[in-house]
N, C-alpha and C positions, 0 to 999 in steps of 0.2 A: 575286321576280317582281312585277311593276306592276299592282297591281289595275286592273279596266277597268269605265266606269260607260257609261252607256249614254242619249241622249235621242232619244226618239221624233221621228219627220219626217216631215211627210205626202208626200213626194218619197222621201226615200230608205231610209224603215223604221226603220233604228236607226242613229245617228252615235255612234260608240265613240270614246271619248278615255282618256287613262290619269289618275294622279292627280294630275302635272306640270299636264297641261291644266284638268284641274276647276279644279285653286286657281286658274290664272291667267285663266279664267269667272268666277270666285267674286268677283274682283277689281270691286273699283268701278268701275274705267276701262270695264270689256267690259261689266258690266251696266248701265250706261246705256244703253247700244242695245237693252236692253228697252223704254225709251221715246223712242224715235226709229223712227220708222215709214220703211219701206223707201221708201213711194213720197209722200211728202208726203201732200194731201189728196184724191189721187187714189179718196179714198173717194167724193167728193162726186160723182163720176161712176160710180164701180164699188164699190159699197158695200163689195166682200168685200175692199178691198185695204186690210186692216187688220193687216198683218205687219210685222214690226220689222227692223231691220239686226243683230239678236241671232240670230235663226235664220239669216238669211241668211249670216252669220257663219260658222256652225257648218256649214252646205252646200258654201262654198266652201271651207274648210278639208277638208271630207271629199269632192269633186270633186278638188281639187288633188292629194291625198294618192293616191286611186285612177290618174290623171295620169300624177303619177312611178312608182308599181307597176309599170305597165303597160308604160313605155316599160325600166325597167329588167328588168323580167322579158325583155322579147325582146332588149335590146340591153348586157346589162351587161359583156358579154365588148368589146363598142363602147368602152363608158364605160371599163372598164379600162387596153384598149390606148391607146387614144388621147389621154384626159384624164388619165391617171393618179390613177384612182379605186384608192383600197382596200375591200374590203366597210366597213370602218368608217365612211370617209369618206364614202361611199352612204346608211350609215345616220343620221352628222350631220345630212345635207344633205335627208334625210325628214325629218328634225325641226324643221330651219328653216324649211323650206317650209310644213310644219304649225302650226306658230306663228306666220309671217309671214302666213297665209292667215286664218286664224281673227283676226289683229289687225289687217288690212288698213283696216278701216272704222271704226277707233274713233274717232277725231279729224273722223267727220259732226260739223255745224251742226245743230241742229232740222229735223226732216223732211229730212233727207237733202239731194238733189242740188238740193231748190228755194233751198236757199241760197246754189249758187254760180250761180244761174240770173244772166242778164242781168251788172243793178247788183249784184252780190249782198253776200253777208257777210264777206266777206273782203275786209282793207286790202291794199297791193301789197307784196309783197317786193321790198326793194330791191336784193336779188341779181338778178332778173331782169327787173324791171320790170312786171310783173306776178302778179294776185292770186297770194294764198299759195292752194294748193289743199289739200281734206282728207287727202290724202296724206302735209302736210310737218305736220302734224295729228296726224294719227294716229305717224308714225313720232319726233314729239316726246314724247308720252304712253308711248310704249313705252318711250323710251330715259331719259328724266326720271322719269316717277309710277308704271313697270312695273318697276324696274331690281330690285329683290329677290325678287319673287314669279318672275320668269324663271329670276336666276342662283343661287338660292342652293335651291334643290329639290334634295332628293336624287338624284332620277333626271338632272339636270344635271353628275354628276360622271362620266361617261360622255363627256362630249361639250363641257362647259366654254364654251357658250355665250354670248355676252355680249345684255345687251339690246343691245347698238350693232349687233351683227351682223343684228339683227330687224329696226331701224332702217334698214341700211344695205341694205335687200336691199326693203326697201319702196320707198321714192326710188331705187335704182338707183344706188347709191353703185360707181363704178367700182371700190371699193377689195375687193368683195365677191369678185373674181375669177372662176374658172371656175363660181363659183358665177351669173353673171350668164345665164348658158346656161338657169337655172331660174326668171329673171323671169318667162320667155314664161309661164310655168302661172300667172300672177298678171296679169298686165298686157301682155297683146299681142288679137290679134284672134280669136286660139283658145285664152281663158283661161280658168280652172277661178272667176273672179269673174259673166263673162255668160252662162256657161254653166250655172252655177246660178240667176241672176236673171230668164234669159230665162224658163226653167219654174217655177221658185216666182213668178213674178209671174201668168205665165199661169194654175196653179194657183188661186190665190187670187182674180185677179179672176173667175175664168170663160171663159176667151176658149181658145183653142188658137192662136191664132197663135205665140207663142214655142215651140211643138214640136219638138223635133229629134233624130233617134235620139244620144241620147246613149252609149250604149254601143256602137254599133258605130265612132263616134269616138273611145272609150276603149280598144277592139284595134284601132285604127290607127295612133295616135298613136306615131312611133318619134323618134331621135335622129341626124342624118347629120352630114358633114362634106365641104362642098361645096369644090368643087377650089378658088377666091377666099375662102377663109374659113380661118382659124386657130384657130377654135374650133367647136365642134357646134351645130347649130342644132333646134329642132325643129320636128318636119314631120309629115305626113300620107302613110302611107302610099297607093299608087295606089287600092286599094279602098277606102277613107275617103274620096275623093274627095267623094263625094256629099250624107256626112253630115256635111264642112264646109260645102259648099253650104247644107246647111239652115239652119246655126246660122247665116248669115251673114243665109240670106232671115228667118229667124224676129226676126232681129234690126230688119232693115227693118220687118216688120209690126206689131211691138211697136212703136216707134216712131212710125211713120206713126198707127194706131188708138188706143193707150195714152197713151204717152208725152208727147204732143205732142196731145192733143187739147186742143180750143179752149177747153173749162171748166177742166181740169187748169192750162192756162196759165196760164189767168185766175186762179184761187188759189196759182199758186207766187207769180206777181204780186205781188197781197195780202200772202203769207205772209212775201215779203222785207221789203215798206214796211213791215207791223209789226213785224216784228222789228226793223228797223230803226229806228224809233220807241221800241221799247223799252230798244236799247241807247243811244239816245241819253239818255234820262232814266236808266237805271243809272248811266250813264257819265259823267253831268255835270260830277263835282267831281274828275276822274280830269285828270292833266295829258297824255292823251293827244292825239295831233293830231287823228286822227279821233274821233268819238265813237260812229259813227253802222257801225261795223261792228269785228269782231271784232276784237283784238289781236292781235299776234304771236307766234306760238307758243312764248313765252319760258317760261325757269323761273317768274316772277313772275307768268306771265297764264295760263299751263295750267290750275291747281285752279281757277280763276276760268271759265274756260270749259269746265271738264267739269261744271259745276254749270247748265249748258244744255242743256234738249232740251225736246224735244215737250210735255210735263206741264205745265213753266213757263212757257212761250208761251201755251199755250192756258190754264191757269189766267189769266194776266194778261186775257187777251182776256175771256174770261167776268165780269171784272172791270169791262171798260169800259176796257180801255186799248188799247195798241199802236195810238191813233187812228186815222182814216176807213177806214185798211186794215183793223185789227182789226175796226169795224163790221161790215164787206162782210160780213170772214169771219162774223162771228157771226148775221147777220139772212141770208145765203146771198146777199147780193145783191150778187153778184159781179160785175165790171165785162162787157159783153157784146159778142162779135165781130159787128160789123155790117157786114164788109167781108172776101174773103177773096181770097187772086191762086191759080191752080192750083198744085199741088207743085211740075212741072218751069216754073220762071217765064220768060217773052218780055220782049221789050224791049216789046212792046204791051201786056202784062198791067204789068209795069212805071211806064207811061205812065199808063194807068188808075186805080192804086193812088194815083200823088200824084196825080194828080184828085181821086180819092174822097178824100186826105186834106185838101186845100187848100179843098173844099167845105165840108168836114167843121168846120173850121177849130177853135174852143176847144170842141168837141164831143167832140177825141179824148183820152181818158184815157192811154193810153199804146201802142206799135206794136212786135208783137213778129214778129223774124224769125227763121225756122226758117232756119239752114243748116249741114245733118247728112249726112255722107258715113258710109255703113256699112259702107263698104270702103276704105283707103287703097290705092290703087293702086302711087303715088309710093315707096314704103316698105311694110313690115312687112305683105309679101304671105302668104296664108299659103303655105307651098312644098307641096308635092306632091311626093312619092318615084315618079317612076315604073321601073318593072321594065323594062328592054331583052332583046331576043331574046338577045343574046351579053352573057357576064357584065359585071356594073355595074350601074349606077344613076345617072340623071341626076333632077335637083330643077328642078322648074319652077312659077311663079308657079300660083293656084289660077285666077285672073283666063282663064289662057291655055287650062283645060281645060271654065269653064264658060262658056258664052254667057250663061248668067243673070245672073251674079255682072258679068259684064264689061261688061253691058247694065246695071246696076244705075245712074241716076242720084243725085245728092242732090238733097235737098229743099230746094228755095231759096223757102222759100214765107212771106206777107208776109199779115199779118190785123191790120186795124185794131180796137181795141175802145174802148168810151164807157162812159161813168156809168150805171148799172140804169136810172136816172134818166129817161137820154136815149135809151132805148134805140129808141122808137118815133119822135122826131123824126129821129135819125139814118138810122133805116131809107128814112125820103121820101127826105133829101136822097141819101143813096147810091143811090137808084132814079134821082132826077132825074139827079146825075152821070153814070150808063152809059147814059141814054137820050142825055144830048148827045155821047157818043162818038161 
């Protein structure tokens, strides 16, 4: 029998793993996200948000895992008939999920998501034309620099796991099969990843907006199989209703207040240009095309960029490097919004904006737009099981039973910011420009 160790969580009390899981913690790859901070420099607004993507880590592995319990507890005679599940194969398929979840995030940049912000750290893959994301990141690390610590543990002779399958279940490798039914608990709009970040973030900086009855989400959560669909999808039962609603508004609020606020921007800002400054002088004598952002997630450039995070940026900075961005960061005097359009934007607020920018003129350091929908409509609705008076069940979008969620706009909102410098010259001229509106 698998001894079980146990680490304290100010969210969920004790996160229990076996000894399979310690080693593969233990591992260099996972504990680097002791030094990569979940929200960037979102201290410099909210001093408490100083938690790492290491716990967070260990949250949504232990959300995800509660997930699947949940839905297999009420639906496994579902899973049986229909998918041709065997209890073993139930208990594989906990395992992956468990390990996929806890390794989801190791392939972050320093500070997290401020480095895929904007221009950010990542050069483009040329499979799809676009940036490589931490995703293809993390599921390289697993499958390359994780592959012995996964496969070769004792408690893996049970179940003969490959890292590739860890890999292949993170990207969404179609080849993962009926197994793709259990991305959603990883990567859809009712996942076991925002569904921890939303409350450990709120947690720590102080705020309650990310709130949301989490466990009455956790006994609703079942498995259907919709009359157009060939495989099971998962859904929310009718009574869950409501506390999908919340994770979806808690997710708005975080966002709109947290996420996205004007100082918080202003240092992912910075946090790219240095970085990026830095790798260009690492990277100078390297024959790569770019210098000026991360490589490709190759055998050859992995150990090289696991050797990045949070410690070694800001050492360099404290050095005097990562130029004029590093500055900012270091003396606080981070570039300031002296212009702002409301969330939901007009073609008049629109109008205004390049006023104020064209006024503005070599005044403007750089122009960030927010446009973040918190609901896809178009796709990956969350469904809803509802109960009919005469036997059945029909599944309908979440959109169609809340007015909230279906009123929900995006944030199409547009803030100009300048030099610390200029902060006060700019402020006139952005006054003169809305008077001559």
């Amino acid at each position: 029998m698998s001894k079980t160790y146990e680490f304290r969580d100010p969210l969920f009390g004790f996160i229990e793993v076996n000894e399979w899981e310690r080693e593969i913690i233990a591992h260099p790859v996972f504990q680097r996200l002791r030094r990569i901070r979940q929200l960037g420099l979102t201290d410099m607004v909210y001093p408490g948000a100083m938690h790492t993507r290491f716990e967070h880590s260990l949250g949504v592995m232990h959300v995800a895992a509660r997930m699947f319990k949940e839905i297999v507890k009420r639906r496994k005679e579902f899973l049986i008939q229909n998918l041709n599940y065997t209890e073993g194969g139930l208990e594989k398929d906990e395992t992956v999920i468990r390990l996929a979840a806890l390794l989801h995030d190791v392939g972050h940049t320093p500070f997290s998501h401020a480095g895929e912000a904007g221009d950010g750290l990542f050069c483009t893959n040329p499979a799809t034309g676009r940036p490589y994301k931490h995703e293809d990141y993390s599921a390289a690390a697993v499958e390359l620099l994780m592959k012995d610590v996964i496969e070769q543990h004792p408690l893996n002779r049970n179940y003969d796991i490959k890292a590739k399958d860890i890999a292949d279940f993170l990207v969404g490798n179609p080849s993962i099969g009926r197994r793709l039914l259990w991305r959603d608990l990883l990567d859809s709009q009712l996942d076991a990843d925002r569904a921890d970040y939303l409350l450990r973030d709120s947690h720590h900086i102080g705020v309650a907006y990310g709130k949301y009855d989490l466990n009455r989400l956790l006994v609703t959560m079942t498995v259907v199989m919709p009359e157009d669909s060939q495989a099971g999808i998962i859904a929310v039962d009718d009574g869950g209703a409501h506390a999908a609603e919340g994770l979806i508004l808690a997710r708005y609020m975080m966002f709109t207040q947290v996420y996205y606020h004007r100082v918080r921007r202003a240092y992912d800002h910075h946090l790219v240009h240095a970085v990026k400054s830095l790798l260009i002088e690492s990277q100078k004598n390297t024959a790569l095309d770019r210098k000026d952002c991360f490589p490709p997630p190759t055998p050859g450039n992995l150990k090289n960029y696991m050797e990045w995070n949070d410690w070694v940026v800001l050492g360099a900075i404290a050095r005097g490097e990562g130029g004029e961005h590093g500055q900012c960061i270091r003396d606080r005097h981070h570039h300031r919004s002296v212009y702002e359009t409301p969330e939901d934007i007009t073609a008049m607020d629109l109008e205004e904006a390049r006023t104020v920018y064209n006024k503005l003129g070599t005044n403007v350091a750089f122009v960030d737009h927010a446009e973040k929908s918190w609901y896809k409509f178009e796709r990956e609705e969350i469904p809803i099981v509802e109960r009919l008076d005469q036997p059945g069940e029909r599944v309908v979008p979440l959109s169609t039973r809340s007015s909230v969620v279906y009123g929900l706009k995006a944030v199409n909102q547009i803030r100009i910011y300048v030099p610390y410098s200029k902060k006060n010259e700019a402020d006139v001229i952005v006054a003169d420009a809305r008077k001559s509106e």
